[in-house]
mmCIF file of the C-alpha atoms, coordinates in Angstrom:
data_MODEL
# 
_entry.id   MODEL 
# 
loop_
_atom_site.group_PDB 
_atom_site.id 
_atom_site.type_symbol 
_atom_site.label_atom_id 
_atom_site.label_alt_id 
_atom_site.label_comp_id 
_atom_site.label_asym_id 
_atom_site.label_entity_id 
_atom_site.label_seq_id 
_atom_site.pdbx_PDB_ins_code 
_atom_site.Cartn_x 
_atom_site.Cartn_y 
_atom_site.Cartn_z 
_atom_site.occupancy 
_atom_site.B_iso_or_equiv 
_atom_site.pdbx_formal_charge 
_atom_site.auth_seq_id 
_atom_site.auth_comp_id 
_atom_site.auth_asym_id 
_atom_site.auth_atom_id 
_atom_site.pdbx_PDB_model_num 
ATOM 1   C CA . UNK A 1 1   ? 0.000   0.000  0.000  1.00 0.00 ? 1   UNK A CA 1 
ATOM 2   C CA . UNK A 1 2   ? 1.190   3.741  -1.111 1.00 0.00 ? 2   UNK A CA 1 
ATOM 3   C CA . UNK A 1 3   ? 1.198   6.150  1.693  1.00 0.00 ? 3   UNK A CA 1 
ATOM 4   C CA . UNK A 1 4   ? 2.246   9.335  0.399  1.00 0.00 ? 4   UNK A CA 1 
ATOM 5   C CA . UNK A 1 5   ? 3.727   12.127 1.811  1.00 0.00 ? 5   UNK A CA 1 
ATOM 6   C CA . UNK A 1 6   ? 1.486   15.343 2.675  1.00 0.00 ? 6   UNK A CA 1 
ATOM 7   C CA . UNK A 1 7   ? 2.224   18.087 4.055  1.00 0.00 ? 7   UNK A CA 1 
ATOM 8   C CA . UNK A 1 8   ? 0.516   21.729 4.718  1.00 0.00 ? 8   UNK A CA 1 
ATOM 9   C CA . UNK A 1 9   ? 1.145   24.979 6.295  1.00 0.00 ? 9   UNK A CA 1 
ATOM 10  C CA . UNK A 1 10  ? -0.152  24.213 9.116  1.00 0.00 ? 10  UNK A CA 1 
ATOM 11  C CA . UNK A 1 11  ? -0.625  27.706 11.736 1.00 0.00 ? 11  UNK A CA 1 
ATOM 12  C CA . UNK A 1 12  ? 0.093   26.143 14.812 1.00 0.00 ? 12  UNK A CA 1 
ATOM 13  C CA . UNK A 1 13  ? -0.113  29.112 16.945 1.00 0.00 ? 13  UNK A CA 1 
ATOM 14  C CA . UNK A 1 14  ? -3.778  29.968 16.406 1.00 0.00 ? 14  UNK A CA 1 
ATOM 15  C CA . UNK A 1 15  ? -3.945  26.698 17.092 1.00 0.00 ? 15  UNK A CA 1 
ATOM 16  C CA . UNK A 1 16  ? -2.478  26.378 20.532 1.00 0.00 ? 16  UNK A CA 1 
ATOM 17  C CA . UNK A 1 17  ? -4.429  29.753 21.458 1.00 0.00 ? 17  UNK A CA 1 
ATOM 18  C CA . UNK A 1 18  ? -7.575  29.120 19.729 1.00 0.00 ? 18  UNK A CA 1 
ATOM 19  C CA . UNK A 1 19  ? -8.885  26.494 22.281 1.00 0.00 ? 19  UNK A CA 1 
ATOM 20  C CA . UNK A 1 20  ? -8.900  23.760 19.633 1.00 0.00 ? 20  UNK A CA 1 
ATOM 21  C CA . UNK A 1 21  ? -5.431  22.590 21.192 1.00 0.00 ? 21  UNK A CA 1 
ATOM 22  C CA . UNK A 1 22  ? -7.026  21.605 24.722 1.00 0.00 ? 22  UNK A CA 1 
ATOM 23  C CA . UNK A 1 23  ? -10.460 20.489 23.098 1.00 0.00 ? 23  UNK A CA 1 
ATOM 24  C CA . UNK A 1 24  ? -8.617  17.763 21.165 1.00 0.00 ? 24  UNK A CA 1 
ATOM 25  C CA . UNK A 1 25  ? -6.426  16.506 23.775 1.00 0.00 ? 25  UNK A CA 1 
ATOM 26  C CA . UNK A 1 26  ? -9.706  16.381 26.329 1.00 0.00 ? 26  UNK A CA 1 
ATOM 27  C CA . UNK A 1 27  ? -11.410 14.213 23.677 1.00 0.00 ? 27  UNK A CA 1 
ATOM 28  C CA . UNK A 1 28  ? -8.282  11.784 22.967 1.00 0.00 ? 28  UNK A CA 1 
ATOM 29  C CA . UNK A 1 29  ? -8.065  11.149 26.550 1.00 0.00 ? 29  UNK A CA 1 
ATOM 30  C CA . UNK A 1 30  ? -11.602 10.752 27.206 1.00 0.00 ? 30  UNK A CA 1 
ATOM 31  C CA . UNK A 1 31  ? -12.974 9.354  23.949 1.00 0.00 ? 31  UNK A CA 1 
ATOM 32  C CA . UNK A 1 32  ? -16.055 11.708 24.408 1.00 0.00 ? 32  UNK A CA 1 
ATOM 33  C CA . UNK A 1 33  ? -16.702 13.529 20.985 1.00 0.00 ? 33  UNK A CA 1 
ATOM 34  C CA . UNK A 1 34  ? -19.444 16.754 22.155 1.00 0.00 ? 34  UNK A CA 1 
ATOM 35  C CA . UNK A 1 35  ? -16.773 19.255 22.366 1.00 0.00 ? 35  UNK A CA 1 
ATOM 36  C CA . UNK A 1 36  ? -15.177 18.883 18.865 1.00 0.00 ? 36  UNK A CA 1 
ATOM 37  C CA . UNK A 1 37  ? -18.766 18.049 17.533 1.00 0.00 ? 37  UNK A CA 1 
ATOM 38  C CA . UNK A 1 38  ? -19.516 21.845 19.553 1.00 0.00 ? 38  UNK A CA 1 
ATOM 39  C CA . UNK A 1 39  ? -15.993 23.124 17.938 1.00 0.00 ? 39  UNK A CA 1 
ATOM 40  C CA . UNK A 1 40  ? -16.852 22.371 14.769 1.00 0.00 ? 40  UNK A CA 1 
ATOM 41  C CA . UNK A 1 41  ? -20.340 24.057 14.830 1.00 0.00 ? 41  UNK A CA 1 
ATOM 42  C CA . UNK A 1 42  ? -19.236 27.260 16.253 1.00 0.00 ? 42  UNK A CA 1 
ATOM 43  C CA . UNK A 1 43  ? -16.425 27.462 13.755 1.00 0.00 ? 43  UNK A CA 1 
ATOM 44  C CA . UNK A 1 44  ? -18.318 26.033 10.078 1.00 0.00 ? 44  UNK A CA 1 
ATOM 45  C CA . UNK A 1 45  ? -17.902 29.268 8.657  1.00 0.00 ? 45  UNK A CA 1 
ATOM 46  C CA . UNK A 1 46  ? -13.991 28.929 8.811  1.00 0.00 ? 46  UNK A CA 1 
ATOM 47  C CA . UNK A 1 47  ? -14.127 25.023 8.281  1.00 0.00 ? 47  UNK A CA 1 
ATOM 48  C CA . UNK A 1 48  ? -13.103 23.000 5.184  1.00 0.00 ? 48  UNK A CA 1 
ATOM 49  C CA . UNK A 1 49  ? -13.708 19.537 3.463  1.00 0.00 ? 49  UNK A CA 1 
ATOM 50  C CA . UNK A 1 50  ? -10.363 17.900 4.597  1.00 0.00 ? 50  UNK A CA 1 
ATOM 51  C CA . UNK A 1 51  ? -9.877  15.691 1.315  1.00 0.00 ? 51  UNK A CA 1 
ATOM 52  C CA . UNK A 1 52  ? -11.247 18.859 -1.096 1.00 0.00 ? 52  UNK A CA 1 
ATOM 53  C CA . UNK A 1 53  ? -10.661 21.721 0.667  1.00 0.00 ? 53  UNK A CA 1 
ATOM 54  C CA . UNK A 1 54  ? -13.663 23.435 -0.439 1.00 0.00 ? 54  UNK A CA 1 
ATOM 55  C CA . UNK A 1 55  ? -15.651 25.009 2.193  1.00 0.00 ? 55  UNK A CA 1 
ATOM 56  C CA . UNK A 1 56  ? -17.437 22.383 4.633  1.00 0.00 ? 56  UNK A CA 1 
ATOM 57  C CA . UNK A 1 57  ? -21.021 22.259 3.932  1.00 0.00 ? 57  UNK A CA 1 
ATOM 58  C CA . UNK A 1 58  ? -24.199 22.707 6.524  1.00 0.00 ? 58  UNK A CA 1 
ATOM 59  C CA . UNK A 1 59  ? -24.675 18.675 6.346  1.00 0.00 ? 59  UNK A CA 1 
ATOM 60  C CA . UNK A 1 60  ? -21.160 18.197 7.376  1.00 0.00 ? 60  UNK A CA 1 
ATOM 61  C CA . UNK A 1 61  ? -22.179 15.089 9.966  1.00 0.00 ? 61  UNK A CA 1 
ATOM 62  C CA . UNK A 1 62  ? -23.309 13.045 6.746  1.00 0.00 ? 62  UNK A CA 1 
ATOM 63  C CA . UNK A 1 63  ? -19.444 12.593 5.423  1.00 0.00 ? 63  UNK A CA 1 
ATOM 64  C CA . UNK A 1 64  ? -18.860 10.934 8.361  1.00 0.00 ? 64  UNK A CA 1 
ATOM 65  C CA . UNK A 1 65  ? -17.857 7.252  8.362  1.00 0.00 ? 65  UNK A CA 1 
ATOM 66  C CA . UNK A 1 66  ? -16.432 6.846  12.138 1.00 0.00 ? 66  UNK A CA 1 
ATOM 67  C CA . UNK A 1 67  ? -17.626 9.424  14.250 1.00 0.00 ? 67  UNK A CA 1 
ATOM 68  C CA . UNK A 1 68  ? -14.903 9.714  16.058 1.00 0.00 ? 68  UNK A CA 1 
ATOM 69  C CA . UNK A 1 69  ? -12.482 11.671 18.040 1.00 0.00 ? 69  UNK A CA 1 
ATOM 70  C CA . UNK A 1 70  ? -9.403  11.511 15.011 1.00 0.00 ? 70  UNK A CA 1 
ATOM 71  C CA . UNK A 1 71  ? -12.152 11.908 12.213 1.00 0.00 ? 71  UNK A CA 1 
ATOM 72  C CA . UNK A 1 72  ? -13.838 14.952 14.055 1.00 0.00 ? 72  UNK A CA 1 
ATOM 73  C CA . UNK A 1 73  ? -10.481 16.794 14.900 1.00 0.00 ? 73  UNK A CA 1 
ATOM 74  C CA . UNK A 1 74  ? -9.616  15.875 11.281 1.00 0.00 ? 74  UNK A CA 1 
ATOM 75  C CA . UNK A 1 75  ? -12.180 18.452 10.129 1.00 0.00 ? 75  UNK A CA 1 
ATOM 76  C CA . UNK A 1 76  ? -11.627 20.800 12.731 1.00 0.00 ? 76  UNK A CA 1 
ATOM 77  C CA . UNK A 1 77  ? -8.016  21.607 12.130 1.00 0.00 ? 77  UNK A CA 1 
ATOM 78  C CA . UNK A 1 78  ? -9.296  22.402 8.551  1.00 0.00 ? 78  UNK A CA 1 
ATOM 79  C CA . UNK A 1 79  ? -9.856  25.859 10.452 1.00 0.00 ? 79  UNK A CA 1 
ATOM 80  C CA . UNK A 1 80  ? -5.405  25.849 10.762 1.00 0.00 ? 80  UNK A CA 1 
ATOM 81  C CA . UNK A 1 81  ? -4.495  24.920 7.024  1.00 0.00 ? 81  UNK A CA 1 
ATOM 82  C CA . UNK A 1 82  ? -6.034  24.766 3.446  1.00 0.00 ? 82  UNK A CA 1 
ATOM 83  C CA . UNK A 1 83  ? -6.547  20.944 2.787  1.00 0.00 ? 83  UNK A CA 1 
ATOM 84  C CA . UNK A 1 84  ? -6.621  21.910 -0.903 1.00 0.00 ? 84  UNK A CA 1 
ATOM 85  C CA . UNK A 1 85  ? -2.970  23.196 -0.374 1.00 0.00 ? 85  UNK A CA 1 
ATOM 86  C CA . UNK A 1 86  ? -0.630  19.796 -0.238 1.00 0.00 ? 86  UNK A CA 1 
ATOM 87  C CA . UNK A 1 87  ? 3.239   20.684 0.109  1.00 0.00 ? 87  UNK A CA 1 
ATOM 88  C CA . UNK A 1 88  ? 4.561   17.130 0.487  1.00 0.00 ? 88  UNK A CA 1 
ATOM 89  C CA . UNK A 1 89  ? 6.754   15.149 -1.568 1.00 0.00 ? 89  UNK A CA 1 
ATOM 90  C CA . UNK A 1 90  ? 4.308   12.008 -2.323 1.00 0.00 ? 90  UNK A CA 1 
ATOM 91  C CA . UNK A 1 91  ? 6.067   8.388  -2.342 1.00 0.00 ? 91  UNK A CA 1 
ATOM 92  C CA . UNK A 1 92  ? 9.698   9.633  -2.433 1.00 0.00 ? 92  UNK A CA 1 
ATOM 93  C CA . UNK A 1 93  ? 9.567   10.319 1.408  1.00 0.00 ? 93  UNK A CA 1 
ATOM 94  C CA . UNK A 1 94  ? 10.496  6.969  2.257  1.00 0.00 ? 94  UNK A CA 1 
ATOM 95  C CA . UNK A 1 95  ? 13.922  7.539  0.292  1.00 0.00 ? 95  UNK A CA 1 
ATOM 96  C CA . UNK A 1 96  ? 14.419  10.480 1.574  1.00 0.00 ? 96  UNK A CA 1 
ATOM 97  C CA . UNK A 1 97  ? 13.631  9.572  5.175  1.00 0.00 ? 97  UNK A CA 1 
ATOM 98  C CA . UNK A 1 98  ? 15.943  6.786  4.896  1.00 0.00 ? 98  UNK A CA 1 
ATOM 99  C CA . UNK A 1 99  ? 19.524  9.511  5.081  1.00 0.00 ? 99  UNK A CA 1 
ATOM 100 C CA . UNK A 1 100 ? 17.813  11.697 7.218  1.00 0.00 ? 100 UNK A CA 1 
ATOM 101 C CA . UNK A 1 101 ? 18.805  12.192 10.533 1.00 0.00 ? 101 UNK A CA 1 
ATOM 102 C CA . UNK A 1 102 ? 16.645  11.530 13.648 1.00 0.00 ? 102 UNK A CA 1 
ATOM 103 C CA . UNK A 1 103 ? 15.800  15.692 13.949 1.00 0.00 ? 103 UNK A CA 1 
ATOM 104 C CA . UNK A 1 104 ? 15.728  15.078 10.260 1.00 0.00 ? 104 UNK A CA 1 
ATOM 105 C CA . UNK A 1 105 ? 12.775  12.781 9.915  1.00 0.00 ? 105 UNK A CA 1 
ATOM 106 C CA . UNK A 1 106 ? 10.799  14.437 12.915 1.00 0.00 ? 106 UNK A CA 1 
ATOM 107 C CA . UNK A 1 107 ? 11.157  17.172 10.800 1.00 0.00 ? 107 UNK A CA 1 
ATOM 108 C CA . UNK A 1 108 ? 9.857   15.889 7.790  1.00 0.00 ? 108 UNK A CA 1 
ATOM 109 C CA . UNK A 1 109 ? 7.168   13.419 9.491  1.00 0.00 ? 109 UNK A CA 1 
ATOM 110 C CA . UNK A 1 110 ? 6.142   15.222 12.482 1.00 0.00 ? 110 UNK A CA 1 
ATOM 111 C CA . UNK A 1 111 ? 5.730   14.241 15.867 1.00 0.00 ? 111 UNK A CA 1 
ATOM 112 C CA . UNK A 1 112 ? 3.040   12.454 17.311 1.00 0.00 ? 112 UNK A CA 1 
ATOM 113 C CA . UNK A 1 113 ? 0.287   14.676 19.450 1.00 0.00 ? 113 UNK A CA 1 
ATOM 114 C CA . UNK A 1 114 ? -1.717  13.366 22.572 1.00 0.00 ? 114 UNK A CA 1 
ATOM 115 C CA . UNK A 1 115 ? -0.339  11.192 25.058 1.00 0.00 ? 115 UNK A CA 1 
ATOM 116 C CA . UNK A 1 116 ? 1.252   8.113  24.940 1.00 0.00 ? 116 UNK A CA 1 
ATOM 117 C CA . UNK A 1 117 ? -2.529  6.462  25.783 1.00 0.00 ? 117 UNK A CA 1 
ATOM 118 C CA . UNK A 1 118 ? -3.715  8.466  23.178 1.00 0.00 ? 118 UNK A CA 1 
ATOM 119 C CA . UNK A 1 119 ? -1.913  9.736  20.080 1.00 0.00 ? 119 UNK A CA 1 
ATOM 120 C CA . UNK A 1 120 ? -4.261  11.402 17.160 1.00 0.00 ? 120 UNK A CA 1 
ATOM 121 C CA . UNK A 1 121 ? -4.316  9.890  14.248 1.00 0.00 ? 121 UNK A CA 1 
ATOM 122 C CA . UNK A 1 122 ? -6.869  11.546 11.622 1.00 0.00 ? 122 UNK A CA 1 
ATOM 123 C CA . UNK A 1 123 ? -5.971  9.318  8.830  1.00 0.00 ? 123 UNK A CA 1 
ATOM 124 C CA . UNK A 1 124 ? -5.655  5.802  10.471 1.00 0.00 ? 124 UNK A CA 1 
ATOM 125 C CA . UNK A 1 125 ? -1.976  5.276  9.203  1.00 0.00 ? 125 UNK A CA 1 
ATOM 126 C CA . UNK A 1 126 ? -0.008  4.949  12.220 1.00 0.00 ? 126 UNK A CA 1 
# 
């Protein structure tokens, strides 16, 4: 299976400040969903389709397939980066990821965010 590389510009600090940041991490550690479900409603002006980027519709809650906490925050972190906007470097990452050093693939993979109980992970990858 092909698991390209995405990437995005991603504006972390409106995220940290925005209140998203906390919401997220209360729902990966509790599993409960109402305050990204309330996130996402008070923000749908300002949230996108995450595979389309075009602007996420009224009937948002039909699109979904899990209904979970990583699908959910999926959508809301639309409101930090344009989904229509991919930066990465598609299936050459793992080449590339290969010579890189350990600062060197954080940097080009990311770190994980949650807790060790409970790391998010919107596209079920890993």
């Amino acid at each position: 299976m092909s698991m390209p590389h995405k990437a995005y510009a991603f504006d972390w600090s409106a995220f940290a400040s925005d209140g998203l940041h906390s919401v997220l991490l209360d729902a990966l550690s509790s599993g409960v969903t109402r305050g990204l479900i309330r996130y996402i409603e008070a923000n749908l002006d300002h949230l996108k389709d995450r595979y389309e980027g075009a602007p996420l519709s009224d009937n948002w809650q039909d699109m979904l397939e899990n209904r979970d906490v990583h699908e959910l925050g999926d959508i809301a972190l639309t409101r930090f980066y344009d989904p229509a906007e991919d930066r990465g470097i598609g299936d050459d990452w793992r080449d590339i990821d290969e010579q890189l050093s350990e600062a060197g693939q954080a940097a080009l993979l990311g770190t994980p965010f949650g807790s060790s109980r409970a790391y998010f992970d919107p596209g079920r990858q890993g």
